[in-house]
C-alpha positions in Angstrom: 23.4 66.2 48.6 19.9 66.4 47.3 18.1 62.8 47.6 16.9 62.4 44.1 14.4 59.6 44.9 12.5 61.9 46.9 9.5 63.3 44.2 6.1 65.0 44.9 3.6 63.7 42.8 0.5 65.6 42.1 -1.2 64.3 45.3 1.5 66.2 47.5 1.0 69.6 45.6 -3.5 69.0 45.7 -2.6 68.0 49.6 -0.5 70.7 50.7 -2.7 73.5 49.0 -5.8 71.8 50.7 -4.0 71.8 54.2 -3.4 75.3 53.5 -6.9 76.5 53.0 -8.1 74.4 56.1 -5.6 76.2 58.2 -6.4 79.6 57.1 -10.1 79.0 57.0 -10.3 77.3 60.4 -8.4 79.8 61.7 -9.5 83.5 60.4 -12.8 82.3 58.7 -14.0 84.2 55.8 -10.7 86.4 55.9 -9.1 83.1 55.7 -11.3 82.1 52.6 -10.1 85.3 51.1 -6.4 85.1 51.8 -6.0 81.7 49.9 -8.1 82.7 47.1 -6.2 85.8 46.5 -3.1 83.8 46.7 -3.9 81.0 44.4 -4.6 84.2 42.2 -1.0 85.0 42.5 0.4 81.6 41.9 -1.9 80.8 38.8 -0.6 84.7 37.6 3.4 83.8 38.3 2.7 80.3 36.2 1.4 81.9 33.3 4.2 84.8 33.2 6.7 81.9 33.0 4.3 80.0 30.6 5.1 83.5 28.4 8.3 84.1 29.3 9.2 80.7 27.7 7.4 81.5 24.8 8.3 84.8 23.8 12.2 83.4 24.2 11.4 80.8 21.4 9.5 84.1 19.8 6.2 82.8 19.8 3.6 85.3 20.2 1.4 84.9 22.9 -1.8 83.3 21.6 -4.2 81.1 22.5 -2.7 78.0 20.7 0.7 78.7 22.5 -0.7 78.7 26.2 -2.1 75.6 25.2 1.4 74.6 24.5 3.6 75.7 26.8 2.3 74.0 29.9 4.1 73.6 32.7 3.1 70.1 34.0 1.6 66.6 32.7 0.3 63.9 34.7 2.0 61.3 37.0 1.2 58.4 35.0 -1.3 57.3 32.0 -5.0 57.6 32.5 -4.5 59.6 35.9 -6.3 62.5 34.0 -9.0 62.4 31.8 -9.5 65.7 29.4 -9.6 67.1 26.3 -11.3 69.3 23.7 -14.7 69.9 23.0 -14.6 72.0 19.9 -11.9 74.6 18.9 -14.6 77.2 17.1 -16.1 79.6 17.7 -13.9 79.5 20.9 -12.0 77.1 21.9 -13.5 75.0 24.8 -12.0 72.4 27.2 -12.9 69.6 29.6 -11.6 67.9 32.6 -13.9 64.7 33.3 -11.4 62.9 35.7 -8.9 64.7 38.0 -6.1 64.0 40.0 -6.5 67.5 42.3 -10.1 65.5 43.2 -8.9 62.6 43.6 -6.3 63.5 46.1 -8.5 65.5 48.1 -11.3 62.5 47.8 -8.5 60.1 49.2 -7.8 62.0 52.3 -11.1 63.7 53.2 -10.2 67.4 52.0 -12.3 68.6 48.7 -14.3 71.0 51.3 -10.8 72.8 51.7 -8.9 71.6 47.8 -12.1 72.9 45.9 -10.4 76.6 46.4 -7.6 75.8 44.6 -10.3 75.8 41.7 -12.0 78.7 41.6 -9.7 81.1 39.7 -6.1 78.8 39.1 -7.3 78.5 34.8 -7.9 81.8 34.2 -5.6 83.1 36.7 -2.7 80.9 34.6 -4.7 82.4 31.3 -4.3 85.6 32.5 -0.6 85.4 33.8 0.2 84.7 30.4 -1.7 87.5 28.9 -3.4 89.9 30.9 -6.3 90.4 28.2 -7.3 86.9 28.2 -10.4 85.5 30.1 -10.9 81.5 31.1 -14.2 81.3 31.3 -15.7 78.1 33.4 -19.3 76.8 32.0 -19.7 74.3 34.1 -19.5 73.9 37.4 -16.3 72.4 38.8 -16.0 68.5 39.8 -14.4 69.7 43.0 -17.8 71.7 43.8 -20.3 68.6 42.3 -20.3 69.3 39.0 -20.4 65.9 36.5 -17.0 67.8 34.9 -15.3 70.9 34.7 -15.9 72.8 31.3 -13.7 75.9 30.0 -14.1 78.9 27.2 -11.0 79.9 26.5 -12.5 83.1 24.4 -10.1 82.4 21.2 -10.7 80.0 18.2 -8.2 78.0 17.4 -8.6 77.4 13.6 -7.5 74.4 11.8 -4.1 75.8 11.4 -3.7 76.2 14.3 -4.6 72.7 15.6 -2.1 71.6 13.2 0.6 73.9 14.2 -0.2 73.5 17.8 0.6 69.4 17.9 3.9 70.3 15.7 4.9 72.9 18.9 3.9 70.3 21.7 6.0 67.8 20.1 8.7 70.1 19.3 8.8 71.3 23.1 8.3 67.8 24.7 8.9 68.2 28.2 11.6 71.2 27.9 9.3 73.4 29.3 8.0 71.1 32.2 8.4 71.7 35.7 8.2 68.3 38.1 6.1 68.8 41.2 9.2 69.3 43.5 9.0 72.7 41.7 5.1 72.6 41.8 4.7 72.3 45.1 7.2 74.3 46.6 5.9 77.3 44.5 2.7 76.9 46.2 3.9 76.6 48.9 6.2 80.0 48.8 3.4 82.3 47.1 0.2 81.1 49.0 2.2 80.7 52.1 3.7 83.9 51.6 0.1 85.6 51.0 -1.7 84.1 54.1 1.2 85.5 56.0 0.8 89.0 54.4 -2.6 89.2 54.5 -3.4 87.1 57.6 -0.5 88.1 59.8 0.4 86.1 62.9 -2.6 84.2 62.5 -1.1 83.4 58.6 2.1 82.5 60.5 0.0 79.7 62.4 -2.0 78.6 59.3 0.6 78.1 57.1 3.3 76.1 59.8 -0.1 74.0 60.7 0.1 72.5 57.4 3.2 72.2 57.6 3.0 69.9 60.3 0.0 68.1 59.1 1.8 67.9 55.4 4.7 66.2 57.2 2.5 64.0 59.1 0.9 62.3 56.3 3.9 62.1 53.5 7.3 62.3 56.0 9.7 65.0 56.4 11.5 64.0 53.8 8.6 65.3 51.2 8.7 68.9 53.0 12.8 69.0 53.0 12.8 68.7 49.2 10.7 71.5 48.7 13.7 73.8 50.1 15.5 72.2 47.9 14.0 74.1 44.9 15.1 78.2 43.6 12.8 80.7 44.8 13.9 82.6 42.2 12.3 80.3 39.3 9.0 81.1 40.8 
């Protein structure tokens, strides 16, 4: 029976994708590098196609203001992010000034291997949703040294929109949300999966490494209820 006190947090997911990336890039160097970033590509892209699929099953059309809506995940707890918008026209723009991903990796001595993960994952997600949409970063990235991560999301969102775009959060509440049992075991399954197909045995190594190191720092308990979770949700 599934132990329903057991719950990743964002620190779990931030930790075992920056375990990952220090396994494959310790062990196969740039073709390492390459391997994770191709496979956060892939798990940004399978976010945002379920970000549409939702959408287009309350029949929404897939805009800017419903990405915006239909995300997947909020934080732990109050005040664990900090970010919001900076203007909506001529494009809508964005900003992350305090970030749990950074924090984790902070806390255990890992933003040379989380700051991957940040690269691509906002457009990648952006893109999922709808292929012809570009997330543009302005800034650069906390995880890399920047003062705070900045985005162009390419669309306006016009006053309507604004309007209409509380009403749909608050309609949706968390209906939509995925915990980070779900979070993390999808990483783990698509970027696992890629360093094994792109790395081979060497992938094999990388990604059971983590594993072990994962296990080390949280318990077994926080890797069993990963298997826990349907593959076919991802």
């Amino acid at each position: 029976m599934s132990d329903k006190t057991i719950t990743c947090k964002i620190e779990h997911h931030a930790i075992l994708f920056a375990l990952l990336s220090k396994s494959a890039i310790t062990l196969a160097g740039e073709a390492g590098k390459e391997a994770i970033l191709k496979g956060m590509t892939k798990y940004g892209n399978e976010r945002g196609a379920r970000m549409a699929k939702n959408a287009l099953a309350n029949g929404d059309d897939l805009t800017t203001m419903t990405n915006q809506a239909y995300g997947e995940w909020k934080p732990d707890y109050a005040g664990q992010m900090d970010f919001g918008t900076i203007h909506t026209e001529p494009t809508l723009q964005t900003y992350i000034a305090k970030c749990a991903w950074c924090d984790a990796w902070k806390k255990h001595n890992l933003t040379e291997y989380g700051k991957y993960y940040c690269v691509n994952v906002d457009n990648a997600v952006y893109q999922g949703f709808r292929p012809d949409f570009v997330c543009t970063p302005t800034t650069t990235a906390l995880s890399w040294g920047g003062e705070r991560c900045e985005f162009d999301w390419g669309h306006p969102l016009t006053a309507e929109e604004v309007t209409l775009l509380a009403e749909k959060k608050k309609a949706l509440g968390s209906s939509c949300m995925k915990d980070f049992n779900f979070h993390t075991a999808h990483l783990l399954h698509t970027v696992g999966n890629t360093l094994k197909e792109e790395l081979g045995e060497t992938g094999e190594i990388a990604v059971q490494k983590a594993i072990e190191e994962y296990i080390e720092k949280f318990g077994q308990e926080y890797f069993d209820v990963l298997g826990e979770i349907d593959h076919a949700e991802f």
